[in-house]
C-alpha positions, -999 to 999 in steps of 0.1 A, spaced: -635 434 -438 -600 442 -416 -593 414 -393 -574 423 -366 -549 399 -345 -552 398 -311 -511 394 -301 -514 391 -264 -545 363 -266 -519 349 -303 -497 341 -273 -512 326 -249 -524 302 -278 -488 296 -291 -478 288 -255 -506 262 -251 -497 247 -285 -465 239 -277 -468 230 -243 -494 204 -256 -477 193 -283 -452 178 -255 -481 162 -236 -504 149 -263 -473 127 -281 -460 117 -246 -493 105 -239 -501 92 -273 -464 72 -271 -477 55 -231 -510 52 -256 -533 70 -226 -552 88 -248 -570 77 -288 -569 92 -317 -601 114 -312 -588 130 -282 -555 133 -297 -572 154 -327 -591 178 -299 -565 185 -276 -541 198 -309 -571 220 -315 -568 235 -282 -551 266 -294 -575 277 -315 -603 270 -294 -575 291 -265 -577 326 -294 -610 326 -298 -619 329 -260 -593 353 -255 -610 376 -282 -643 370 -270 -649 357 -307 -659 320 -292 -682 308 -265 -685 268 -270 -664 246 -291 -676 208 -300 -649 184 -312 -649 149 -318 -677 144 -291 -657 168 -270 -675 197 -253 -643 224 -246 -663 256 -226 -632 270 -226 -651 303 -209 -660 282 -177 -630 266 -177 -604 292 -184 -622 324 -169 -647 318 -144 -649 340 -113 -625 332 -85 -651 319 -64 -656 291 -90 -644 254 -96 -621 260 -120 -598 286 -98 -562 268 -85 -567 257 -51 -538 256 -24 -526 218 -20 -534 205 -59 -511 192 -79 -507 227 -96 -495 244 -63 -480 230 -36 -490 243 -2 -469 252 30 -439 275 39 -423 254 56 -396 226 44 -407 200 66 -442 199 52 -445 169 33 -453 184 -6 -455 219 1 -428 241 -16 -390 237 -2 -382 274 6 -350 281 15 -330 316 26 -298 325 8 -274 318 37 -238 306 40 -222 286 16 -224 253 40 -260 256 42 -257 245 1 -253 206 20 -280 208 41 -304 218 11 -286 190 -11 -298 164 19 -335 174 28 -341 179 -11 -374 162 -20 -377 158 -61 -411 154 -59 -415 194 -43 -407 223 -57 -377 246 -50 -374 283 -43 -345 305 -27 -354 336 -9 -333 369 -14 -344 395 10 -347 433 -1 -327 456 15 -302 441 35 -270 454 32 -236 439 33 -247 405 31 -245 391 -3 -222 388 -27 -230 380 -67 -201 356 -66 -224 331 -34 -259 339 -51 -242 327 -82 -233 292 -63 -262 288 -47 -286 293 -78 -259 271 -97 -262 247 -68 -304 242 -67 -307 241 -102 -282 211 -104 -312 199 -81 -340 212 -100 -339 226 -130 -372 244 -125 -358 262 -94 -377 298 -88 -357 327 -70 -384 349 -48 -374 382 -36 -389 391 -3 -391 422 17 -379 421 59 -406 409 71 -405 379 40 -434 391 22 -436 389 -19 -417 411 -38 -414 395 -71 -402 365 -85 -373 347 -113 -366 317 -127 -328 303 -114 -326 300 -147 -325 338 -157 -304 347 -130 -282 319 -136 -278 334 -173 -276 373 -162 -249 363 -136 -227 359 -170 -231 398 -183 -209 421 -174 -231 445 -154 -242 415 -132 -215 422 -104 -217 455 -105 -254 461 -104 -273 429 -89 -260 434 -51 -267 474 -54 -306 468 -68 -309 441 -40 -292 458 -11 -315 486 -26 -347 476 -32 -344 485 -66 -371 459 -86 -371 481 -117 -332 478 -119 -334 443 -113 -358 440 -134 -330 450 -164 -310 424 -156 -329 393 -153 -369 381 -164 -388 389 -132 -424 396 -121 -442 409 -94 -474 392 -102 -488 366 -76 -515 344 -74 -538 335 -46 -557 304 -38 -588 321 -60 -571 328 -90 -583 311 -122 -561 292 -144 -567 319 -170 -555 348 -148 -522 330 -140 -515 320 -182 -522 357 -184 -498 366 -160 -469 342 -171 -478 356 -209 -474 395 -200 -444 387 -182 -422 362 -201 -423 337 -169 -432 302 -167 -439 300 -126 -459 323 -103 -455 327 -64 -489 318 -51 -492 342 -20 -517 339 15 -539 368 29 -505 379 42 -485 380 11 -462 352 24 -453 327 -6 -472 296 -1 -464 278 -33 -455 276 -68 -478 273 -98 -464 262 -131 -472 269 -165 -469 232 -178 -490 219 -146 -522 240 -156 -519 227 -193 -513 193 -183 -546 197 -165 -565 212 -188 -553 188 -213 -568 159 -193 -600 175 -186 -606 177 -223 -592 143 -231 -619 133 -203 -594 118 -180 
């Protein structure tokens, strides 16, 4: 008999491995969670693959019921989709909102103080860079700014937006951060922006044009971050206007703690 690997669901497993392997020992050192859950939630992977395939239905461990099918895939209309305002994604588009997503427009450099004052830790952080405008930036001031809201928070997301601020796709800081250090950064960046060019952009840092929406499950948005190499996606309203953030380590944390029955 041939078995045949499944890479794309193989990944999605690996990702929740090690992103519970984090959890599970940080919880096991505060000692939240026993022994018994401890042993299910490091067989979360494999329980992960076999959903993916379609090759399992139900999983029993330790006393543990995992439907992993309810609770990964259900239809959008369901319980287990990522709701606006949770934990997972913060709602609102507009700074002042208390937890809703700190969205700020690449503008001058003093602007960097303002953002350094009304900075919430406890929110999450995005800068917008709007498609096709030209003669406005420079690679040298997105540079600083990204620089700037990562020494903030590390997890900063950079949203491209079209003129009339709807979603276009999305980066880490990170990987912008990073590209802004290869030689064709200067060059090209600007001109894809100023352009409208995602495809070229797309060549020089990790991006994705994937969204969420306030019905999408858990599963659909660990599918998205997989295909795409990302670990955040732009949650978008009937609009397309970003909204919020949702982050691969919040839906794992979650799904973690539903198993472990907490």
């Amino acid at each position: 008999m041939q078995f045949e690997i499944d890479w794309n669901a193989a990944a999605i497993s690996i990702a929740v491995f090690f992103g519970l392997i984090i959890a599970v020992l940080a919880l096991k050192r505060l000692k939240i969670i026993d022994s018994v859950a401890f042993l299910t939630l490091i067989a979360v992977p494999i329980a992960v693959y076999g959903v993916s395939t379609g090759l399992v239905k139900k999983i029993e461990l330790g006393g543990v019921t995992a439907e992993f099918e309810e609770a990964l895939n259900r239809p959008p209309e369901n319980s287990a989709t990522i709701e606006l305002g949770s934990e997972a994604i913060r709602e609102t588009r507009e700074i002042e909102s208390e937890g809703g997503l700190q969205l700020f427009a690449k503008a001058g450099i003093p602007r960097l103080e303002e953002i350094r004052t009304s900075f919430d830790p406890g929110r999450p952080l995005a800068l917008t860079l709007e498609l096709g405008r030209f003669g406005y930036y420079s690679s040298k001031a997105i540079e600083i700014y990204v620089n700037s809201m990562l020494s903030l928070d590390p997890n900063t997301t950079v949203i491209f937006t079209d003129e009339d601020n709807t979603f276009g796709a999305s980066a880490s800081g990170q990987s912008l951060l990073a590209a802004s250090q290869t030689p064709d950064f200067e060059e090209n960046f600007v001109p894809a922006l100023e352009n409208s060019q995602l495809d070229v952009l797309g060549e020089l840092i990790t991006l994705t044009r994937k969204s969420a929406t306030a019905t999408t499950s858990k599963a659909d948005v660990l599918r998205m971050m997989t295909d795409d190499g990302v670990d955040t996606i732009v949650v978008v309203d009937a609009g397309n206007l970003p909204v919020g953030i949702v982050a691969r380590e919040q839906i794992l944390s979650e799904l973690m703690l539903t198993l472990a029955g907490k």
